[in-house]
FIKOLZA-1660 file (N, C-alpha, C; in steps of 0.1 Angstrom, whole numbers, plus 5000, padded with zeros to 4 digits):
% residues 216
   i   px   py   pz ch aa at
   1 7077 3766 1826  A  X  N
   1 7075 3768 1841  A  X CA
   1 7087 3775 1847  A  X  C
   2 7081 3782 1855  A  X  N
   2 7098 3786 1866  A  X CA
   2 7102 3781 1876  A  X  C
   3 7118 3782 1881  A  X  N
   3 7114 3776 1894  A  X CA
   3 7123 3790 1898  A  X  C
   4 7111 3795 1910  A  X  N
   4 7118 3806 1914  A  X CA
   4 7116 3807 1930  A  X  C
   5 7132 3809 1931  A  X  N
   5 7133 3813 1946  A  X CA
   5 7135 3827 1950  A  X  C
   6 7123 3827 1959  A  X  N
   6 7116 3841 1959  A  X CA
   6 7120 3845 1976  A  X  C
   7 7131 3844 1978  A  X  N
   7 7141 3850 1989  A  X CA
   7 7159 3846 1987  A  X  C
   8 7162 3858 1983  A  X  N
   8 7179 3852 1981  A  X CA
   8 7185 3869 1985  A  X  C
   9 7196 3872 1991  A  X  N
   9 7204 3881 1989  A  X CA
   9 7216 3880 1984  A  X  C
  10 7225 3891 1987  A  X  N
  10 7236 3894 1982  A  X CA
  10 7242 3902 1984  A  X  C
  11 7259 3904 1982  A  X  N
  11 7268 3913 1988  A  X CA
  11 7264 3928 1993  A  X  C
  12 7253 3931 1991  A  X  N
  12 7243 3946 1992  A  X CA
  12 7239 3943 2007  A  X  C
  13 7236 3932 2011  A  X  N
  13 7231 3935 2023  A  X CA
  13 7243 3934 2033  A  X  C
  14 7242 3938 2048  A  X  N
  14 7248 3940 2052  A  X CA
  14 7255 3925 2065  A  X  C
  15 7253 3915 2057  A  X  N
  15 7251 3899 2066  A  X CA
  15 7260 3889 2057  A  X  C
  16 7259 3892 2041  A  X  N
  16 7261 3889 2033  A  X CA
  16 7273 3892 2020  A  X  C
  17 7281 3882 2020  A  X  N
  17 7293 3883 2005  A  X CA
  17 7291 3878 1995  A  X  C
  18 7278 3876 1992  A  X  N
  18 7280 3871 1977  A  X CA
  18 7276 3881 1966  A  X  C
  19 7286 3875 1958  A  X  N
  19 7285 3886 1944  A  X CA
  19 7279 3880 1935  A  X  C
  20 7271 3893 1923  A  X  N
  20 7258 3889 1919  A  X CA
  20 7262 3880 1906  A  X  C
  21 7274 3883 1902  A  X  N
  21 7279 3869 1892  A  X CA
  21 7276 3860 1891  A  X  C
  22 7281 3854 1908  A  X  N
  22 7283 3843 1912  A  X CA
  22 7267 3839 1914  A  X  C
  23 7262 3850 1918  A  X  N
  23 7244 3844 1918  A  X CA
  23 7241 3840 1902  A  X  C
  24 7244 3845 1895  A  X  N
  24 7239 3843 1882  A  X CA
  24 7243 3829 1877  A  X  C
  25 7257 3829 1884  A  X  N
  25 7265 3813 1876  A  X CA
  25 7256 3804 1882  A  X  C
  26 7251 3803 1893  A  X  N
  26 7252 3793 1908  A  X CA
  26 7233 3792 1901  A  X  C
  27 7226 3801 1895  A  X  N
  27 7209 3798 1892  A  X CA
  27 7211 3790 1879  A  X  C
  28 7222 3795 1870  A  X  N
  28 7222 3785 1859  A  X CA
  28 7228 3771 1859  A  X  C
  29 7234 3772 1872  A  X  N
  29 7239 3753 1875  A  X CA
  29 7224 3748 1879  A  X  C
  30 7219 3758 1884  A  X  N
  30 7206 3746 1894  A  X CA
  30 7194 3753 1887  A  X  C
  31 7197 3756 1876  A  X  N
  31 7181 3755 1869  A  X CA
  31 7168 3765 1875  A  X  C
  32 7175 3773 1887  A  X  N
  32 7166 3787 1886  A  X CA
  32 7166 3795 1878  A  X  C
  33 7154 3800 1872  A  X  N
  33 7153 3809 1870  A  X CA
  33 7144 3822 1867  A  X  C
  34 7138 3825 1884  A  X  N
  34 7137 3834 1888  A  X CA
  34 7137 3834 1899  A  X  C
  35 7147 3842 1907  A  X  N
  35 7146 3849 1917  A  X CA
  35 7141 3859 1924  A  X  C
  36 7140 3861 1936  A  X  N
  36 7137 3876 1941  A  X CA
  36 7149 3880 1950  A  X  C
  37 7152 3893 1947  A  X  N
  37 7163 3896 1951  A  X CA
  37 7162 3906 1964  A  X  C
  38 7160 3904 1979  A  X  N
  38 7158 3909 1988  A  X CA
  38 7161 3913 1998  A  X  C
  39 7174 3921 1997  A  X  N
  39 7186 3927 2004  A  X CA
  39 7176 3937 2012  A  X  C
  40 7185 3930 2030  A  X  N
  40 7184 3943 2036  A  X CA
  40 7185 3958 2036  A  X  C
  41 7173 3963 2037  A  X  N
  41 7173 3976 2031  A  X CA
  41 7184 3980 2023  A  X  C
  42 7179 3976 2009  A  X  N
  42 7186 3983 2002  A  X CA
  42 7178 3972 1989  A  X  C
  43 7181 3981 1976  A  X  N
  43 7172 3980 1960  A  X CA
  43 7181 3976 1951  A  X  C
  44 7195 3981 1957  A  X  N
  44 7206 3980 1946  A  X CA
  44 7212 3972 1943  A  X  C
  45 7212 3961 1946  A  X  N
  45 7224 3946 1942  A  X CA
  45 7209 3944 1933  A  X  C
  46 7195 3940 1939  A  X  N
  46 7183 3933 1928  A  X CA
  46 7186 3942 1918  A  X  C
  47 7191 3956 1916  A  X  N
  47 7185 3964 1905  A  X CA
  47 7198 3963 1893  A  X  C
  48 7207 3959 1898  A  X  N
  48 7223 3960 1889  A  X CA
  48 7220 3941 1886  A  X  C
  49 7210 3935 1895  A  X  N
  49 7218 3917 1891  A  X CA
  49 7203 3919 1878  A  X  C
  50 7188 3924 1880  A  X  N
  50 7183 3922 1872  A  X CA
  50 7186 3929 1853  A  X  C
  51 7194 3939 1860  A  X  N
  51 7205 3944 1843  A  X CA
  51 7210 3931 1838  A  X  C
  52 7221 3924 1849  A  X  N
  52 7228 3913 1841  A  X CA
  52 7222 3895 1840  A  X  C
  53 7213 3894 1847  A  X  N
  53 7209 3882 1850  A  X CA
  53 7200 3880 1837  A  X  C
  54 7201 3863 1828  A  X  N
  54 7194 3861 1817  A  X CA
  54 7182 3857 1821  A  X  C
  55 7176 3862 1829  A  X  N
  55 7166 3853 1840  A  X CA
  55 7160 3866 1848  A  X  C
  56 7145 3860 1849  A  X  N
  56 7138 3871 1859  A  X CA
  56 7142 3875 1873  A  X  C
  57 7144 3882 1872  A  X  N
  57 7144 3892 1890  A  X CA
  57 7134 3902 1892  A  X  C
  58 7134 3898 1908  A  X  N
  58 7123 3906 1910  A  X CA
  58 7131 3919 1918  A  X  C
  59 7126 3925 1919  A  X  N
  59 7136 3938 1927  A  X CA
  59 7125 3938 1938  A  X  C
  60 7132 3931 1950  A  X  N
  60 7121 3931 1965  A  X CA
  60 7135 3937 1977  A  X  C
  61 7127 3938 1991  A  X  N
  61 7137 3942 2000  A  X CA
  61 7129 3938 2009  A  X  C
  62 7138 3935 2022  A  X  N
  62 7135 3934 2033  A  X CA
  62 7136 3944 2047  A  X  C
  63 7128 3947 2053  A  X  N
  63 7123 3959 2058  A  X CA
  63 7119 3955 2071  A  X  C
  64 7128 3961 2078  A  X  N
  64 7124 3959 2095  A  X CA
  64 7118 3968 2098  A  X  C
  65 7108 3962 2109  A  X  N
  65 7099 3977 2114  A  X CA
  65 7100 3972 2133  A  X  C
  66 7097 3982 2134  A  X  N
  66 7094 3982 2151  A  X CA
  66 7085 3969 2155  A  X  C
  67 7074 3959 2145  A  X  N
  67 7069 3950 2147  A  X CA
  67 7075 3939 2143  A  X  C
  68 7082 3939 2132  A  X  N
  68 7088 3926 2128  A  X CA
  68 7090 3933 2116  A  X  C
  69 7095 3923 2108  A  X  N
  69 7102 3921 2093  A  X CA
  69 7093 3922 2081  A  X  C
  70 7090 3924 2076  A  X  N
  70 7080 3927 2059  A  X CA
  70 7092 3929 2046  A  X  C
  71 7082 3920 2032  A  X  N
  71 7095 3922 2025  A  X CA
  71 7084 3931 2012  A  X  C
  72 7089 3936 2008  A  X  N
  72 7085 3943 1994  A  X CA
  72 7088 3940 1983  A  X  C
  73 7081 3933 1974  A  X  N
  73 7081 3931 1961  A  X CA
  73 7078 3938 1950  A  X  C
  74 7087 3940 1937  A  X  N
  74 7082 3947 1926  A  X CA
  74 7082 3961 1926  A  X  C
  75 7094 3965 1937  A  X  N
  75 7094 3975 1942  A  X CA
  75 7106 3984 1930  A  X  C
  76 7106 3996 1928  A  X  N
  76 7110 4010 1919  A  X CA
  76 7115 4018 1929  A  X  C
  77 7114 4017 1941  A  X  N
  77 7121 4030 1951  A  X CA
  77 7126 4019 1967  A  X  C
  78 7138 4026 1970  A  X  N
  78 7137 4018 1979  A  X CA
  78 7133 4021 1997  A  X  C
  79 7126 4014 2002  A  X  N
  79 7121 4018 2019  A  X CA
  79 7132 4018 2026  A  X  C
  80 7129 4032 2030  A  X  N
  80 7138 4035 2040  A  X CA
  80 7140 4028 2056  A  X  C
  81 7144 4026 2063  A  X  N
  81 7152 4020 2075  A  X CA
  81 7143 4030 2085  A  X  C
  82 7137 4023 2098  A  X  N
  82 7134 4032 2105  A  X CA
  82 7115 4036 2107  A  X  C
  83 7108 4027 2093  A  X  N
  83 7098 4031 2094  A  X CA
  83 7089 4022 2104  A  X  C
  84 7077 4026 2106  A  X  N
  84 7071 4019 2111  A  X CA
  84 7063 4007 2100  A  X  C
  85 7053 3998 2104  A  X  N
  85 7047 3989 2099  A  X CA
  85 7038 3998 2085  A  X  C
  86 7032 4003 2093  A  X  N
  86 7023 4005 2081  A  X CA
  86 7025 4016 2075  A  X  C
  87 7039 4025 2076  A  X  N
  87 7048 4036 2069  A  X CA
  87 7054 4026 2057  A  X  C
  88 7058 4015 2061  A  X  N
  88 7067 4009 2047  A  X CA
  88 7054 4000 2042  A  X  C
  89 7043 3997 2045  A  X  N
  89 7036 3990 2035  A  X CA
  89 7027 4002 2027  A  X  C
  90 7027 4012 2033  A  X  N
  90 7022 4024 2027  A  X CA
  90 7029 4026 2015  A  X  C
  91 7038 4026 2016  A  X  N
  91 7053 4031 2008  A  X CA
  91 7051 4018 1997  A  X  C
  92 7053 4004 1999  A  X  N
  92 7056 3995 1991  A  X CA
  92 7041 3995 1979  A  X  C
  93 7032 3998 1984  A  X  N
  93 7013 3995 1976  A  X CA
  93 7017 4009 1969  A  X  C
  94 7022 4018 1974  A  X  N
  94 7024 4035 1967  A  X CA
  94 7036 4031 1953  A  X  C
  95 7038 4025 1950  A  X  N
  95 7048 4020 1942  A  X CA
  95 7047 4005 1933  A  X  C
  96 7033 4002 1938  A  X  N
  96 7026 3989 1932  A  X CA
  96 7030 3978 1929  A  X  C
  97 7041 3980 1945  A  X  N
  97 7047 3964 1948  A  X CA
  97 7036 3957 1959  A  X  C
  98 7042 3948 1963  A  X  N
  98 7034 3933 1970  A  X CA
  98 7039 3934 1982  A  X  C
  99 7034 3930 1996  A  X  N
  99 7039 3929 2008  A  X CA
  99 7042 3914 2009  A  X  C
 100 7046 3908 2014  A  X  N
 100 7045 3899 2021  A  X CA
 100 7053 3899 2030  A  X  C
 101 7050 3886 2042  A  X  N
 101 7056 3884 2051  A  X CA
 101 7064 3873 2052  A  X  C
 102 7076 3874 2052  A  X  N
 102 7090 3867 2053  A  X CA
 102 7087 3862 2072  A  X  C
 103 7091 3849 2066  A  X  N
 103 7095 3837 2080  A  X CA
 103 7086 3841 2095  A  X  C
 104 7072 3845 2089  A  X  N
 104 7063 3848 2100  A  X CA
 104 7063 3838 2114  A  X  C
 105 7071 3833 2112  A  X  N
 105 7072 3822 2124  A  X CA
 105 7086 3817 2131  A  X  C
 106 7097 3826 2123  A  X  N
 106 7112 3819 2118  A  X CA
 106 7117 3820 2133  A  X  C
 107 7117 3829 2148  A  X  N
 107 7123 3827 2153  A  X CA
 107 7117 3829 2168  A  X  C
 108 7102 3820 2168  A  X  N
 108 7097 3817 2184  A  X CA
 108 7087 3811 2172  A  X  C
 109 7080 3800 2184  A  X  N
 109 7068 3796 2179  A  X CA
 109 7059 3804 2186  A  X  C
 110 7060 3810 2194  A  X  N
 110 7048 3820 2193  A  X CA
 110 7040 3830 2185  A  X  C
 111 7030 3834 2183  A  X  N
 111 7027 3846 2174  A  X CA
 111 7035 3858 2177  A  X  C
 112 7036 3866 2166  A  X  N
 112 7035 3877 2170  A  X CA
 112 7027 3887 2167  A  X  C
 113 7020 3890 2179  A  X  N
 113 7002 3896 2176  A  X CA
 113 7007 3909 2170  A  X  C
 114 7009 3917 2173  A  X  N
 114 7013 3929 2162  A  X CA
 114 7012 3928 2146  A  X  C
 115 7025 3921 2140  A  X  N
 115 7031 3919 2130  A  X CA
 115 7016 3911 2118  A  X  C
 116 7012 3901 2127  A  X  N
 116 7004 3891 2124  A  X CA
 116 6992 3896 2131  A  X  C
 117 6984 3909 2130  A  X  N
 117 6974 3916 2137  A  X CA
 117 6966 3915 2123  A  X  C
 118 6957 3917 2125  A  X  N
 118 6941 3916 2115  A  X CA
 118 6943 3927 2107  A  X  C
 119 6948 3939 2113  A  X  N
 119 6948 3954 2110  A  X CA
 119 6962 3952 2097  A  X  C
 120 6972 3945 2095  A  X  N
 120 6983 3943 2090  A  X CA
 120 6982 3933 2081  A  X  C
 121 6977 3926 2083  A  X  N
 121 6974 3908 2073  A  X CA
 121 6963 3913 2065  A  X  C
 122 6955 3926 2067  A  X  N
 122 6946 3926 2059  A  X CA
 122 6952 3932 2045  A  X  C
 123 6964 3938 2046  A  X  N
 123 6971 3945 2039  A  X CA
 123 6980 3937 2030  A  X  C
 124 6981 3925 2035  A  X  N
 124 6992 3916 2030  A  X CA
 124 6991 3910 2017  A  X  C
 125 6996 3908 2006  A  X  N
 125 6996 3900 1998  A  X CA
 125 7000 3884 1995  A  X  C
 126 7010 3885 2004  A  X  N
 126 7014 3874 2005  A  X CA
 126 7021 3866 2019  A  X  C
 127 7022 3852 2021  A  X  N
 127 7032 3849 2032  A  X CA
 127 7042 3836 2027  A  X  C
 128 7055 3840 2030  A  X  N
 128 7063 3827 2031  A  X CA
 128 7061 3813 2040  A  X  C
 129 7063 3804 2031  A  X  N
 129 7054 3794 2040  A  X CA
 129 7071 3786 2042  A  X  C
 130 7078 3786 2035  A  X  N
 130 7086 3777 2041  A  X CA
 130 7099 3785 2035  A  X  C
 131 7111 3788 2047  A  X  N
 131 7122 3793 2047  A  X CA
 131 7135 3784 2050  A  X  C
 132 7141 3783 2040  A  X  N
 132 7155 3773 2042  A  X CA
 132 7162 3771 2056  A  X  C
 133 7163 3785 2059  A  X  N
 133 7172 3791 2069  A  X CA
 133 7167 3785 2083  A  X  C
 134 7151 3786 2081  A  X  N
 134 7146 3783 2099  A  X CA
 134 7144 3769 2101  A  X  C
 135 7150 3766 2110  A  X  N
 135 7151 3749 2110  A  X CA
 135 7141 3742 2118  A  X  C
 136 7125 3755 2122  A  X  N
 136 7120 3746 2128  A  X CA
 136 7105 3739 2120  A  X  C
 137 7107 3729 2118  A  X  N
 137 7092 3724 2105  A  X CA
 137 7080 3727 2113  A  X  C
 138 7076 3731 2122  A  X  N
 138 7063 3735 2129  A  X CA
 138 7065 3748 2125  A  X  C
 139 7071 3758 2121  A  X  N
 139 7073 3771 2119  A  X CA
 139 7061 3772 2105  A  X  C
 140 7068 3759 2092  A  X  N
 140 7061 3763 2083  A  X CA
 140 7045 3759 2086  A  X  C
 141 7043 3748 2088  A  X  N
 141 7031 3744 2095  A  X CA
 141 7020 3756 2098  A  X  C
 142 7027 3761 2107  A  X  N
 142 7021 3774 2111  A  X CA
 142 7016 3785 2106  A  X  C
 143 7028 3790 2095  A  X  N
 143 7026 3797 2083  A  X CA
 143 7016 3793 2072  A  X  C
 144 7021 3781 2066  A  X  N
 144 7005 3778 2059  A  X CA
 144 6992 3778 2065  A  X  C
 145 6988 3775 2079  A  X  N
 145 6976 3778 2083  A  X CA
 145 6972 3792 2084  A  X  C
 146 6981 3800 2084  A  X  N
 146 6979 3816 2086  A  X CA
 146 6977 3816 2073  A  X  C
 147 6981 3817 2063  A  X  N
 147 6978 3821 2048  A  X CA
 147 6963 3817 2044  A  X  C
 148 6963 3802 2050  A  X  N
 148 6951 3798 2045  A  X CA
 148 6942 3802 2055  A  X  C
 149 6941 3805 2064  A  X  N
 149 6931 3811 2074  A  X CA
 149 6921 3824 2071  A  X  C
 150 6936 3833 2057  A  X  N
 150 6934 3849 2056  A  X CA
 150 6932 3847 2041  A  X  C
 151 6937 3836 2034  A  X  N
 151 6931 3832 2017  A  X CA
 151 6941 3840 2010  A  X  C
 152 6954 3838 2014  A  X  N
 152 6964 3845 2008  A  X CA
 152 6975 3837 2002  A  X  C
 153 6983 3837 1992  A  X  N
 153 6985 3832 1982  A  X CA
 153 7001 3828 1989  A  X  C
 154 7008 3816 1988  A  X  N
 154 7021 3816 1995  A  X CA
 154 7030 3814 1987  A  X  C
 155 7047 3813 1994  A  X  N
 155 7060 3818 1987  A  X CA
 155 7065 3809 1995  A  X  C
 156 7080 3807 1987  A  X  N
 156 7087 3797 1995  A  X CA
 156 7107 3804 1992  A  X  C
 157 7117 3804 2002  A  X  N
 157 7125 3808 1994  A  X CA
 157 7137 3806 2002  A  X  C
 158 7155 3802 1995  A  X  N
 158 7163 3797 2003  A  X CA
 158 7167 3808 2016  A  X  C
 159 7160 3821 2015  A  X  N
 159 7170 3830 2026  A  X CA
 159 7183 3836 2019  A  X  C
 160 7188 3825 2012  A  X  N
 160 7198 3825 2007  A  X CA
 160 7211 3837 2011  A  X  C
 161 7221 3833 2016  A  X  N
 161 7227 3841 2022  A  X CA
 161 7245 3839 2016  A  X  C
 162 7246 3826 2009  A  X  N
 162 7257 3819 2003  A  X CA
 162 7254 3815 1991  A  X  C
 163 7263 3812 1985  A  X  N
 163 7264 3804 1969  A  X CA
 163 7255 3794 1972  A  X  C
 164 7258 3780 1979  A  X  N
 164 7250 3773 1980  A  X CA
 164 7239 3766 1982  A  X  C
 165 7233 3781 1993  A  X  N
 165 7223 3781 1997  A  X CA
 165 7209 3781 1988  A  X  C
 166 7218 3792 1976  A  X  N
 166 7203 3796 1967  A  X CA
 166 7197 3783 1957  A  X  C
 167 7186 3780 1957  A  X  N
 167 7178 3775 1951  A  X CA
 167 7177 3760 1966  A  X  C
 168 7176 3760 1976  A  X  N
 168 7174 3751 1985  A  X CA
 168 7157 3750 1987  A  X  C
 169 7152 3762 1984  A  X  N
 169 7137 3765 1984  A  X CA
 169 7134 3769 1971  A  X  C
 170 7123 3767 1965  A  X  N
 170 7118 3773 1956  A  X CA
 170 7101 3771 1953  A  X  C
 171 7093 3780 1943  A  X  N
 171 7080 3776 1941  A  X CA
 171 7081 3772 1927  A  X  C
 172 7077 3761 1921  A  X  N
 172 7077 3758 1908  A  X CA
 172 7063 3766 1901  A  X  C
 173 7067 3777 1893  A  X  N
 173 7054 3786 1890  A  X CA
 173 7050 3785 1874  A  X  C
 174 7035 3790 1868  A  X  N
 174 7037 3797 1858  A  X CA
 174 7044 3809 1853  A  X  C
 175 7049 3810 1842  A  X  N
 175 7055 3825 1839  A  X CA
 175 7044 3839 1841  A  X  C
 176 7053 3848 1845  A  X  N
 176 7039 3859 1852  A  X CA
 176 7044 3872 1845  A  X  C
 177 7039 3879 1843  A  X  N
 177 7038 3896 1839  A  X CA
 177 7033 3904 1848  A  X  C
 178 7046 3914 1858  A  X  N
 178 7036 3924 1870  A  X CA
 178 7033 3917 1881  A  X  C
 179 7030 3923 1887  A  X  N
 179 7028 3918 1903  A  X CA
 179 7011 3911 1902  A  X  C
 180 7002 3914 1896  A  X  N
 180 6992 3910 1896  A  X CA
 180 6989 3890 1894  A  X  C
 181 6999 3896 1881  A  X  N
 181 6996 3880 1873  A  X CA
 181 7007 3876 1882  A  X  C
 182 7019 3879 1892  A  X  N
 182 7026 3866 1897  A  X CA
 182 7018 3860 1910  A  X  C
 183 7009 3872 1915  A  X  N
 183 7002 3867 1922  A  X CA
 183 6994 3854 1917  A  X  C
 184 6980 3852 1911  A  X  N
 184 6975 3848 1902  A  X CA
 184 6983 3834 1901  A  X  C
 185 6996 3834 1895  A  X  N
 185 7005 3822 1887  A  X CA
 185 7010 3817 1901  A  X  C
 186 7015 3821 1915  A  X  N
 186 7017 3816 1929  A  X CA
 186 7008 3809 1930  A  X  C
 187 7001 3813 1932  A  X  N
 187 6985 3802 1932  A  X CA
 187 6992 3788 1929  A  X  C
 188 6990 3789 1913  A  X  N
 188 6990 3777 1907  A  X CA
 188 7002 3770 1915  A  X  C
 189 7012 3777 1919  A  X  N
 189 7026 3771 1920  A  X CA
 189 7027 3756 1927  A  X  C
 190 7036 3751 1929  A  X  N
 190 7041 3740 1940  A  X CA
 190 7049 3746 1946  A  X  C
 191 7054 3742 1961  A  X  N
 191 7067 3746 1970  A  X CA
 191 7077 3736 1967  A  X  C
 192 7088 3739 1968  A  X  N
 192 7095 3725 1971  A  X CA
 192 7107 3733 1981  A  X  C
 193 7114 3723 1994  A  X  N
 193 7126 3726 1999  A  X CA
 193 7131 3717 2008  A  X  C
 194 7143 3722 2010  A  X  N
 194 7154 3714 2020  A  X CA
 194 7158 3723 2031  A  X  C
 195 7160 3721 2044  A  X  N
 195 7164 3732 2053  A  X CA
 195 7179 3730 2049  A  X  C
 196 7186 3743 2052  A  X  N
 196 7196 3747 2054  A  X CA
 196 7202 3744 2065  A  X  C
 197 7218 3740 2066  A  X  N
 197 7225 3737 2080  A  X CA
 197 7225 3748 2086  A  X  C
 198 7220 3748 2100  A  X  N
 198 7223 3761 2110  A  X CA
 198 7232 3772 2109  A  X  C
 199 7248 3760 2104  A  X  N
 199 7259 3766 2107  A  X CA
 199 7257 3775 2092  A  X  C
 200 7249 3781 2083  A  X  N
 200 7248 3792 2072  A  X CA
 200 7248 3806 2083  A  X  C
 201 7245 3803 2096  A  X  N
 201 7241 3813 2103  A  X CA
 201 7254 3823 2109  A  X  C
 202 7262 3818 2108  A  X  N
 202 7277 3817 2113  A  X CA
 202 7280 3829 2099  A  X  C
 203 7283 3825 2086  A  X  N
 203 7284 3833 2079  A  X CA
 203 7280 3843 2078  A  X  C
 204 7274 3846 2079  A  X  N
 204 7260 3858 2079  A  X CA
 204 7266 3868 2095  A  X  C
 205 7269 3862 2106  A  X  N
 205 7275 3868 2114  A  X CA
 205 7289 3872 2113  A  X  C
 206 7295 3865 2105  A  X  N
 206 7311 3867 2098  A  X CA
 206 7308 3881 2093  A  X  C
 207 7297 3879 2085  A  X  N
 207 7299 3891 2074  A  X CA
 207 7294 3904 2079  A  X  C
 208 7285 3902 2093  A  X  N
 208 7280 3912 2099  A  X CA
 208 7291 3917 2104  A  X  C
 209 7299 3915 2114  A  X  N
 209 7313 3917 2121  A  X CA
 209 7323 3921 2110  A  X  C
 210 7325 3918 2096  A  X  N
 210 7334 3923 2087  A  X CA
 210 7327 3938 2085  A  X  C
 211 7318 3937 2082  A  X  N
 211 7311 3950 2079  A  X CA
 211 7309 3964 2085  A  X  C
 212 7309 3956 2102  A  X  N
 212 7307 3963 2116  A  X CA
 212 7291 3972 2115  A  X  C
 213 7281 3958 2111  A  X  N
 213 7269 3963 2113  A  X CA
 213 7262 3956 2116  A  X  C
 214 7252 3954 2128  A  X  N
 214 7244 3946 2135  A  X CA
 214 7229 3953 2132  A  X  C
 215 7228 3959 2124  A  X  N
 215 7216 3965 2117  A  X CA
 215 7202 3957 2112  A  X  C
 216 7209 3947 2109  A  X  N
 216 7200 3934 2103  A  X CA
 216 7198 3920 2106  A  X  C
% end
């Protein structure tokens, strides 16, 4: 079985200092192993940690659009910055990765009718049901009734933005081959997590200000 936490970044994104070493030391203390590796816009920290990591990676990214946030899984090229919604999910299915939607609820409890529109969920593969990072438990609530509303298969994952943070979330899954069968093997999975202290949010703003980019 795996236990894979299927949201983590790294020094690639632009929020973030962790180096992909230290990801690799920090999954073999806590018994992950597999990850998804989902740096703001950008392919390249997942594509250099999945060379050195003894352990699955998935090469995913996270992708802002004018509606909200979408992440790409199993992705070979990376989405560019700037697109609209259904320009990067065009882009991510053209490459015969997976959409889903990251923390559909993470920062209002309200919907967001756009993002979360019939015309956009119909496209979706998947939804994160529970995020380390967002500290509010009606958020996930919410998320699982949306998944199961649309019959779509759920993810769970630390955010991870620090050493410590990674593996706080995880889905305990079968082993999968390809985006098809990890779909498929999610199913089967369990969630398990712990929220994260607020103050991870602070870092993330450190590293935004070191970097001098509010982009993400």
């Amino acid at each position: 079985m795996l236990k894979a936490d299927l949201h983590v970044h790294t020094c690639y994104s632009l929020d973030c200092g962790t180096p992909l070493d230290k990801i690799v030391a920090r999954c073999l203390q806590t018994g992950i192993n597999c990850i998804a590796i989902a740096d703001h816009h950008s392919i390249a920290g997942a594509l250099k940690l999945k060379e050195i990591a003894p352990f699955k990676v998935i090469v995913a990214e996270e992708v802002m659009t004018p509606i909200g946030e979408l992440m790409g899984l199993f992705l070979t090229e990376e989405i560019p910055r700037g697109l609209s919604a259904q320009e990067a999910i065009t882009r991510i299915k053209s490459q015969g990765g997976l959409v889903n939607i990251p923390h559909p609820f993470g920062h209002s409890f309200r919907e967001n009718k756009k993002l979360l529109s019939q015309e956009i969920l119909s496209q979706v593969d998947l939804i994160e049901v529970f995020n380390s990072r967002i500290p509010f438990p009606n958020s996930s609530a919410k998320a699982l009734k949306l998944a199961s509303e649309h019959g779509l298969p759920t993810s769970a994952g630390s955010d991870a933005h620090t050493i410590r943070e990674i593996g706080r979330a995880y889905v305990e899954m079968p082993e999968f081959n390809g985006p098809e069968d990890f779909l498929d093997c999610l199913v089967q999975g369990k969630i398990f997590g712990q929220r994260s202290s607020p103050l991870v949010h602070l870092v993330s703003a450190w590293w935004k200000i070191r970097k001098g980019s509010f982009l993400c």
